[in-house]
C-alpha positions in Angstrom: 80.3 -183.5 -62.5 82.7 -184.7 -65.3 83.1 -182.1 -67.8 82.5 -183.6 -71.4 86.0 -183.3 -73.7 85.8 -183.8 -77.2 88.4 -183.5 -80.6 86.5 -181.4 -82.4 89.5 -181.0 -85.0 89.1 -185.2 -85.3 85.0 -184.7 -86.0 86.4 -181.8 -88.6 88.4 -184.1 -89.9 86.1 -186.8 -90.1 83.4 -185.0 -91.7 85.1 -183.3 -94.0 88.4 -184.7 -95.3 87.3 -188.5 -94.8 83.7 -188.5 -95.8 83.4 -185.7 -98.0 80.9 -183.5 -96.8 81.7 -180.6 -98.6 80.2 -182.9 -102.0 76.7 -181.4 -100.9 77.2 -177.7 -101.5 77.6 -178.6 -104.8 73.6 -180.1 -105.0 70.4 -178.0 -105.4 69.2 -178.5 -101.9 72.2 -177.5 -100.0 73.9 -175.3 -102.3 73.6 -172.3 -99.7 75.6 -174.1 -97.2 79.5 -173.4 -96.8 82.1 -174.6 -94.4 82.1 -171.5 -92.1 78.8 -172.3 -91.5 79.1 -175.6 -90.7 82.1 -175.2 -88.2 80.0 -172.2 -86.7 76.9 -174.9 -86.0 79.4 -177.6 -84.7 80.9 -175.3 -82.7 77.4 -174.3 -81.1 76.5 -178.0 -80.7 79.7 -179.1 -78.3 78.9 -175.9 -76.3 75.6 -177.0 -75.9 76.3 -180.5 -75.0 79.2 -179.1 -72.7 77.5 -176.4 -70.4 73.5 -178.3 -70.7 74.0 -181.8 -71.3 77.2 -183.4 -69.6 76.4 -181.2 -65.9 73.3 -183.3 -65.8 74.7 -186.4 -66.9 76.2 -188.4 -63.4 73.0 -186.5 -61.8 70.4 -188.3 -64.0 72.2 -191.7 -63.9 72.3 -191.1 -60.1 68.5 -189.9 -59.6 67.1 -192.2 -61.8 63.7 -192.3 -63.4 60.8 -193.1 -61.1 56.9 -195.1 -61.5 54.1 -194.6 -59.4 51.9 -197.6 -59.6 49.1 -195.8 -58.0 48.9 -192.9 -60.9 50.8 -195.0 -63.6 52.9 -191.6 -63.8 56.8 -192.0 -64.8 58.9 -189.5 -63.6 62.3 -188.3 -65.1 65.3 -186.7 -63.8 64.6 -183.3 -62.9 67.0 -181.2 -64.9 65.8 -182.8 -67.9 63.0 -180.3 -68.3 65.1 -177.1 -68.7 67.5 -179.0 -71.2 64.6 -180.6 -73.3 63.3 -176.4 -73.3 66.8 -175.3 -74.5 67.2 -178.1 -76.5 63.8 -177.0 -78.8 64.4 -173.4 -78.6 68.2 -173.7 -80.2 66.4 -175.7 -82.9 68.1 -179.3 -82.3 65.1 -181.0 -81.8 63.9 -181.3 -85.9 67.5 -180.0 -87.0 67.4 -183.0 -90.0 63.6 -182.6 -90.8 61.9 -181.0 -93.3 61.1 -177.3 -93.2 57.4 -177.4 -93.7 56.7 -179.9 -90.8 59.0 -177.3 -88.7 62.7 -179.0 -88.9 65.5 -177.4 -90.3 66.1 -179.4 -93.4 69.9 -179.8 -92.6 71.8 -182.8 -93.9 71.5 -186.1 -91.9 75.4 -186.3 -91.6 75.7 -183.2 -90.3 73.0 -183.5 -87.7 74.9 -187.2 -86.7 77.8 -185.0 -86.2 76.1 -183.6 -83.6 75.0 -186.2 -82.3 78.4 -187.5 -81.8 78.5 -184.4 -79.1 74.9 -184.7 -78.1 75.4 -188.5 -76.8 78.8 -187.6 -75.6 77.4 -185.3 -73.1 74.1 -187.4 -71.8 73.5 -190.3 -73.8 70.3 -191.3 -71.9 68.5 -187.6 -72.2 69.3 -188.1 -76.3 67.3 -191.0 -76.5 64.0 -189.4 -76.0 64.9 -187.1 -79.3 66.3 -190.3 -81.3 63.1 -191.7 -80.9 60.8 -188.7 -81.2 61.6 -187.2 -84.2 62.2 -191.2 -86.1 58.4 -191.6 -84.8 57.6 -188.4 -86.4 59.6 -189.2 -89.9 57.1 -192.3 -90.3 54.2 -190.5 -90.2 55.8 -187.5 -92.5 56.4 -190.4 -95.1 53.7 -192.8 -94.6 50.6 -191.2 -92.9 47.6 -189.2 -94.2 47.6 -186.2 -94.8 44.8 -185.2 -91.9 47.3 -187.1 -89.7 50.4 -184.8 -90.7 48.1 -181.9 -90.1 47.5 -183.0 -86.5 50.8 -184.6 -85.8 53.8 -183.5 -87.6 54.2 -180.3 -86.3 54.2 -180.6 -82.8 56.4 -183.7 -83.0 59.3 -182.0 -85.0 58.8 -178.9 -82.5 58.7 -181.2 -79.3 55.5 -180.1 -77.5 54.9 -184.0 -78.5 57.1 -187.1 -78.5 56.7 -190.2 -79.7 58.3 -194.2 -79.6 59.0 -197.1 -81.3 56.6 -200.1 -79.9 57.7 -203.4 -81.6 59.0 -205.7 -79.3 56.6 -208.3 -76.8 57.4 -210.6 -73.5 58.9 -214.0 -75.1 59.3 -212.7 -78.6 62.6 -210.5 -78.3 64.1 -210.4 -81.7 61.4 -212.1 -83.5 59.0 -209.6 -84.2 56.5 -212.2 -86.2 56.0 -213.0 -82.9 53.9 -209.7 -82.4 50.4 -210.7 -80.4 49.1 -207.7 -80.5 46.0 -207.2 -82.3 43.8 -204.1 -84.0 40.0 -204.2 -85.4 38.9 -202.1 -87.6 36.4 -199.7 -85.9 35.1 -196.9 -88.4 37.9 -194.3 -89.4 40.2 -195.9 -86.7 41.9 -199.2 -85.0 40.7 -200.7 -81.8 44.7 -201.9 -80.5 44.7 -204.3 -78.0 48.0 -205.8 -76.5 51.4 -205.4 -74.4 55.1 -204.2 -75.3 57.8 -204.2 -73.5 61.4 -202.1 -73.7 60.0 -199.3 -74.9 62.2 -196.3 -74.5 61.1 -193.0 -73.1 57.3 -195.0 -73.4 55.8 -192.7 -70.7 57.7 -189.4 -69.5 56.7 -186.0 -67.7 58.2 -183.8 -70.3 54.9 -183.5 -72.9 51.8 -183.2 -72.9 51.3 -186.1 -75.3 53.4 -189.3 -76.5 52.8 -190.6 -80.0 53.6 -194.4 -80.4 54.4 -196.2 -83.5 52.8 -199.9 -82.9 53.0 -202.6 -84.7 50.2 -205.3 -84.9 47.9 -207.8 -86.6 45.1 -206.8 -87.7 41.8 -209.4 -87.6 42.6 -212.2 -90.0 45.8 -211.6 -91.2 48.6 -214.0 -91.3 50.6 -215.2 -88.6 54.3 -213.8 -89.0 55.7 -210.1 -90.4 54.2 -210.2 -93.6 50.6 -210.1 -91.4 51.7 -206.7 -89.5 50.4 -203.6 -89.7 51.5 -200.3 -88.6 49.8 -197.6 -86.3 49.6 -194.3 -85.0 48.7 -194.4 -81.5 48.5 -191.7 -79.0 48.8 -191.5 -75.4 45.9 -189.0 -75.3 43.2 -188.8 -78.3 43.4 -185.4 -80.3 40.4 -182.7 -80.3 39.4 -181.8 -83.6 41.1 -178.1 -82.5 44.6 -179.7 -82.2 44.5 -180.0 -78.7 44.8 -182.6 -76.1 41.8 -184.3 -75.4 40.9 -187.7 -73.1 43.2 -190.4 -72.3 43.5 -193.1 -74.9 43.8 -196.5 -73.0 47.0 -196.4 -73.3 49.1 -197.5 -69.8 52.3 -197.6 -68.3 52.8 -201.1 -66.2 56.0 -200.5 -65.2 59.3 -199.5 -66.0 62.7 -201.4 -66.0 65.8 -201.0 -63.4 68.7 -201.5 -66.0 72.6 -201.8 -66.0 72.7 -198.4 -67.5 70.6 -195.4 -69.0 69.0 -194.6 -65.9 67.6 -191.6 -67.3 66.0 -193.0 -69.6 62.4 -194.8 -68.4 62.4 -197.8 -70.5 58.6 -199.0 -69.6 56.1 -201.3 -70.3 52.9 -200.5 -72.1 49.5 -202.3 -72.1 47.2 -200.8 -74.8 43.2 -201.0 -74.8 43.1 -202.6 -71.1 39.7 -201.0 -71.4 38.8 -201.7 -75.2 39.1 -198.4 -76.5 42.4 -197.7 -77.4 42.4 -195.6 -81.1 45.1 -196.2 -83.6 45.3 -195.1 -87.0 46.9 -197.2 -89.6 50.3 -195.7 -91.0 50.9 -196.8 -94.9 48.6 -200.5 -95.8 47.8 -203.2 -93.6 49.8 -206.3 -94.0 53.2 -204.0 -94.6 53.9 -202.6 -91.0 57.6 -204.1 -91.4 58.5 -202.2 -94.3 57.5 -199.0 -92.7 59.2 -199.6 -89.4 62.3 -200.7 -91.3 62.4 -196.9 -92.2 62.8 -196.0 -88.8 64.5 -199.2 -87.7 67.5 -198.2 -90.2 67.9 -194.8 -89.4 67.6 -195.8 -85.6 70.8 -198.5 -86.1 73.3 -195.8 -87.6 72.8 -193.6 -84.8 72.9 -196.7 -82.5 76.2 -197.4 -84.0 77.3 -193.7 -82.8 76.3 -194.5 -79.4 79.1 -196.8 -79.5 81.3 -194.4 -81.4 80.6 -191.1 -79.3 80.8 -192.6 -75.6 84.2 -194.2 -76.8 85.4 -191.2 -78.0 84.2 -189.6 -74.8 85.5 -192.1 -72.4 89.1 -192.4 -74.4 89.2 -188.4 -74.1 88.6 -188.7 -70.2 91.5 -191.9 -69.8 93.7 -189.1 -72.3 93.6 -186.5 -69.8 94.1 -188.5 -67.2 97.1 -190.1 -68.2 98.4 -187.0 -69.3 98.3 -185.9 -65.8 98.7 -188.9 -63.5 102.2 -189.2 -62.5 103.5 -193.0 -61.0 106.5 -194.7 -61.6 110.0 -193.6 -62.3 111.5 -193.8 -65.5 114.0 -196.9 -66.2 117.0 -194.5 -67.3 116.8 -191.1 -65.2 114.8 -192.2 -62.6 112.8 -189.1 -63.3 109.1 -189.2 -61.9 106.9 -189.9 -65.2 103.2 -189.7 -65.8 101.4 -192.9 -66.4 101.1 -191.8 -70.4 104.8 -192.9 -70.8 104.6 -196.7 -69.8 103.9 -198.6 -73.0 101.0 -200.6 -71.7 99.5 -197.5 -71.2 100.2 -195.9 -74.4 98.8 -199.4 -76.1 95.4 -198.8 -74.7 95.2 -195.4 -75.7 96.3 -196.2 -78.9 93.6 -199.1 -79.7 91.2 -196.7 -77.7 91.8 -193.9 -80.3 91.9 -195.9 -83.4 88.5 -197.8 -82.3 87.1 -194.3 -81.1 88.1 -192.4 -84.2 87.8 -195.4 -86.8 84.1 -195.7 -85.5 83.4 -192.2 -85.8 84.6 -191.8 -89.8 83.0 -195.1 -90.3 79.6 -193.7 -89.3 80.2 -190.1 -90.7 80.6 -192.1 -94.2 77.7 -193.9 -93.4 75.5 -191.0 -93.2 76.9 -188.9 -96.3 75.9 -191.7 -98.2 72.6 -191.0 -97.1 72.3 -187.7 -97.7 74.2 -188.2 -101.1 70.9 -190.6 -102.1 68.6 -187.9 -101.1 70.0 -185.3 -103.1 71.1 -187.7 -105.8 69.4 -186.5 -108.8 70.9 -189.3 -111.8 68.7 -192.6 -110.5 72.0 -194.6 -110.9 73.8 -192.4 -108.4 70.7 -192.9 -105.8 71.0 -196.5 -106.3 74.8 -196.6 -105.9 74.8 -194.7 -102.7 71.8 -196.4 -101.4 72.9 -199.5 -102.0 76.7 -198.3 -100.1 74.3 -197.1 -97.1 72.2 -200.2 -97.0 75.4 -202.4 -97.0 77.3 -200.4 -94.1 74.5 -200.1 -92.1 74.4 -203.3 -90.2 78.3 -203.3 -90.0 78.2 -199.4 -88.6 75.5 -200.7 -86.3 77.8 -203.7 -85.2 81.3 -202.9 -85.0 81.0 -199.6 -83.6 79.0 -200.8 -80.4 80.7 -203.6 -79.8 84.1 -202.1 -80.0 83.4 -199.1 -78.9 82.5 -201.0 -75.8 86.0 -202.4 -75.4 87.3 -199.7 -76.0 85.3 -198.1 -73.1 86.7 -201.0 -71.0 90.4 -199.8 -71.4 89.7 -196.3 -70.5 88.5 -197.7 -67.7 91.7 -199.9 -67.1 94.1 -196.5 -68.0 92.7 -195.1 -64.8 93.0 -197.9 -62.9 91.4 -198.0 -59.8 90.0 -194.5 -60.2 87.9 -196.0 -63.5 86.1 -198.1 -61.4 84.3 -195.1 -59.3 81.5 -193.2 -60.1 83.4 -189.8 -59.8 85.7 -190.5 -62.5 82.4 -191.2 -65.1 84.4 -193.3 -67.0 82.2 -196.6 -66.1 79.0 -194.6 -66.5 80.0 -194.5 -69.9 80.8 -198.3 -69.9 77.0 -199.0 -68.4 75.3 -196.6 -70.6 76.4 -198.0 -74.3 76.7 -201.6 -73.0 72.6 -201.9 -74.5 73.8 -200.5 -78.0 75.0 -204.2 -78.9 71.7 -205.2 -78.4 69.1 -203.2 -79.1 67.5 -201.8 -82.7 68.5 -206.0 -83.8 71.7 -207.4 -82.0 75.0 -207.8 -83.5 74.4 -211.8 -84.0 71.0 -210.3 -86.2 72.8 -207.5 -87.7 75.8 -210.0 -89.2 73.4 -212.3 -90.4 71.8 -209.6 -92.3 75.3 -208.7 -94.0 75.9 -212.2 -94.9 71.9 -213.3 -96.3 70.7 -209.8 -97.4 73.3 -206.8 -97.2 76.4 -208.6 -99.4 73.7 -210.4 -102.4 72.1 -207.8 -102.5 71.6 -206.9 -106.5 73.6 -209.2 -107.8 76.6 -208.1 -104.9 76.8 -205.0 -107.0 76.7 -202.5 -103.3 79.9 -204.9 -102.2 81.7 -204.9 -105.4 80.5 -201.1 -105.0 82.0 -200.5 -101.8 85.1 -202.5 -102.6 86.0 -200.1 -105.8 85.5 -197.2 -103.6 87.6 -198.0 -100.9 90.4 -199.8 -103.4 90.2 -196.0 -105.2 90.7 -194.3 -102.0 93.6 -196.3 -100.9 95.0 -195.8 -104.5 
């Protein structure tokens, strides 16, 4: 076991002093909160990721997630079931989400903040909550009202989890590519089709998985603007609320990957049988726009992935070098630890500045959301939607792929020792090496800075951004 070390004065720091948290006690919705309070739930989410989620970390990378082809059943690591329990009762699970639906209603900046513990600790067990409650948010926003009745509830509470189902064999990043179809069959969808990569797609931790799917309905037109969005359960819902008969919806396999072991990333086939229900989420032909929604919030806390194992990793290759003694020193010939060589000190250095740079980078990111949301002149929602909508491909981008380096030289600071398991540096390395490329790569997440993010409104969110940053500076 590696125990999980973390600067909590730095994510202080960041929150606060650099992106300016404390702005939102001064709106209506989160007027009640105060700094004491905050500190106090910070301080109860690195204890939690400390004593429940990093113990189980190397032990669910080393067990794995398993498939029986016989059943279809996928298996996860075994001390996944108490955490995901703890995890709902302390109230993490819907800690962002709105109040009615059973959340907390907390700010999404200070819930990323968390996160940046959360993923710390086990990265691969946080995945199955990134994707549950973003399912969940797209039916709050775009479903019926008789589907938030049924759905929202247990979702945001965790007795059901949910997915993202976008991507097909052949198609990867192009999602126009999307083959698979739905009819329209009375109240419901008849879905029919395969997707692939989908995380957490078939677990044994709920009774029921709710997938978001995206497809063509009969005669629309070939490419995104023809995709539709749907609600699709693993198990059909009585009119009681409760569980009833399989859906037609199957797990084929899952896939043995560089990292994440704990996380099943499997294969679904849907209506094998023909009678797999979905239920249309917002108005054919504008699936896209829907997903977006969750697509955007999924890439800022894909950008902390990157931000939060680097920070992580550089505070294991701190301590190490703190303590590991080799070499003498040129002028005493005194026995030195490894920190004092100035190759060494040059990788923690970069380390830090890419670990903490990341981490404020994101923070920002995410105040600017919830500055939007509680926004209440329309100008000042544009502004900071317009700043969120412009970081959020670089956030997404920069942070993983740098953070990855940065993982590399923690690595390199222990030397040898970072190569082995025991040291759970290059766990760390193998876990956030997919952030790069899932939720769009980095090559699709610069092309949408350049064509979409900068022009954006006349370049008014750059020139935006640019004035803020010169003021700062100032």
């Amino acid at each position: 076991m590696v125990d999980l070390i973390a600067d909590t004065r730095d994510v202080r720091f960041a929150l606060f002093d650099h992106a300016g948290f404390e702005k939102l006690f001064q709106t209506s919705r989160y007027k009640d909160l105060d700094r004491p309070t905050v500190e106090a739930i910070l301080d109860e989410a690195f204890k939690f990721a400390r004593t429940q989620l990093a113990p189980m970390n190397a032990v669910a990378d080393a067990e794995g997630c398993s498939f029986d082809k016989a059943t279809g059943k996928v298996t996860v690591p075994k001390p996944y079931h108490e955490a995901y329990k703890l995890y709902r009762e302390n109230g993490w699970l819907g800690f962002v989400h709105t109040p009615e639906w059973g959340g907390q209603g907390m700010p999404y900046s200070l819930g990323l903040a968390c996160n940046d513990f959360f993923f710390g600790g086990c990265l691969a067990f946080c995945l199955k909550m990134l994707l549950g409650t973003g399912a969940a948010h797209l039916v709050e926003v775009f479903g019926t009202e008789e589907l938030k009745a049924i759905y929202l509830r247990k979702m945001y509470e965790g007795t059901w989890s949910g997915t993202m189902c976008l991507t097909e064999a052949g198609a990867g990043s192009d999602v126009g590519a999307c083959r698979t179809r739905a009819r329209k069959d009375g109240d419901h969808y008849l879905i029919e089709g395969e997707k692939i990569f989908i995380t957490f797609g078939d677990h044994d931790m709920t009774e029921n998985i709710c997938h978001a799917v995206l497809a063509r309905v009969e005669g629309a037109p070939e490419g995104t603007r023809g995709l539709s969005l749907f609600l699709v359960p693993k198990r059909r819902v009585n009119a009681d609320g409760s569980v009833g008969v399989p859906n037609d919806v199957t797990c084929s396999g899952i896939e043995h990957k560089m990292g994440i072991h704990g996380s099943p990333t499997c294969t679904l086939v849907f209506g094998a049988d023909g009678a797999c229900h979905g239920w249309l989420l917002g108005e054919e032909g504008k699936g896209m726009r829907a997903m977006f929604q969750m697509m955007n919030e999924a890439r800022i806390s894909v950008g902390l992935q990157g931000a939060a194992l680097s920070n992580a990793a550089y505070q294991l290759a701190l301590a190490y070098a703190r303590d590991r003694k080799q070499g003498k020193h040129p002028a005493t010939g005194r026995e030195v630890n490894i920190l004092e060589h100035p190759d060494v000190k040059l990788m923690l250095l970069w380390q830090k500045a890419i670990a903490e740079g990341t981490r404020a980078l994101l923070y920002r990111a995410a105040l600017y959301f919830d500055l939007a949301e509680t926004a209440e002149d329309p100008k000042d929602k544009e502004r900071y939607q317009g700043l969120l909508e412009l970081l959020t491909p670089i956030a997404k981008a920069f942070s993983t792929d740098r953070g990855y380096e940065a993982i590399t030289l923690s690595i390199q600071t222990l030397g040898g020792y970072g190569y082995l398991r025991e040291y759970g540096v290059e766990q760390l390395a193998r876990d956030t090496k997919i952030a790069s490329i899932y939720e769009g790569t980095n090559g699709i997440q610069a092309m949408d800075l350049v064509a979409r993010k900068v022009p954006a409104r006349g370049g008014a969110d750059f020139n935006n951004l640019v004035g803020l940053e010169s003021a700062l500076v100032s």
